[in-house]
N, C-alpha and C positions, 0 to 999 in steps of 0.2 A: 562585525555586524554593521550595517549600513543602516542609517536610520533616514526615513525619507517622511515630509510631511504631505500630506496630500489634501482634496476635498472633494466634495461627494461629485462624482462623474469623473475624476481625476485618473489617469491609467498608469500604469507604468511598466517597462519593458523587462523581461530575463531573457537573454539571449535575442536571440531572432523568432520565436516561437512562444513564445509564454508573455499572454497579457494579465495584468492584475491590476482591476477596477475597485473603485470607491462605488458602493450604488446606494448606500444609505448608512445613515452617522445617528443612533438614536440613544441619548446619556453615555451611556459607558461600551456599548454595544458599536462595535463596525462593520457592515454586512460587504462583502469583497466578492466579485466576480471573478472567474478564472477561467481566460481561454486557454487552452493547450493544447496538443497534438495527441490525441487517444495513445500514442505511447508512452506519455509521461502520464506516471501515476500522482495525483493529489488526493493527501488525505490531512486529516487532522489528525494535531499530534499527538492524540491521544488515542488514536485507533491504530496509526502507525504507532505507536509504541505496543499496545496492544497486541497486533499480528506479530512483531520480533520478540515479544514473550512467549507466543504461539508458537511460531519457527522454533524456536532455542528450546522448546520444549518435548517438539517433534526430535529431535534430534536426537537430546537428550534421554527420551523415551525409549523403553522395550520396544522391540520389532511387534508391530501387529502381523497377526497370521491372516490372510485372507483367505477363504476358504475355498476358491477357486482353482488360488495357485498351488495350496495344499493337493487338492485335485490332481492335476497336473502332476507336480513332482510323483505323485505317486503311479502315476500312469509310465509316467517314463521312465522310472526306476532312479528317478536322480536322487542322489546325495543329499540335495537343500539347494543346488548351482542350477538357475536357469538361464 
């Protein structure tokens, strides 16, 4: 891990695409701007944890039936294979 010290208006570079700003320092609190390219996703690390419990959970889950494709299979005679 790289520890960098910074101060308020302070930037600093990830790669060629990704800025991360100092905008305000208030007691304990640092409020941090973030440029990126709409392809890189930023979250916090507590929502991305959040969503990979979500995923692992889909995964892990019974199939849900949608009742659409339920439709369907039954129209075409299939097996369960669409």
């Amino acid at each position: 891990m790289l520890i960098l010290s910074r101060k308020v208006n302070e930037t600093i570079i990830i790669g060629d695409q990704i800025e991360v700003s100092i905008i305000d320092i208030k007691g304990d609190q640092v409020k941090l701007g973030i440029k990126a390219p709409g392809h890189v996703k930023v979250y916090r690390m507590e929502i991305y944890r959040a969503i990979q419990e979500e995923n692992k959970a889909a995964v892990l889950g019974a199939p849900v039936k949608i009742p659409e494709l339920e439709a369907l299979k039954k129209l075409k005679g299939s097996s369960g294979d669409l």
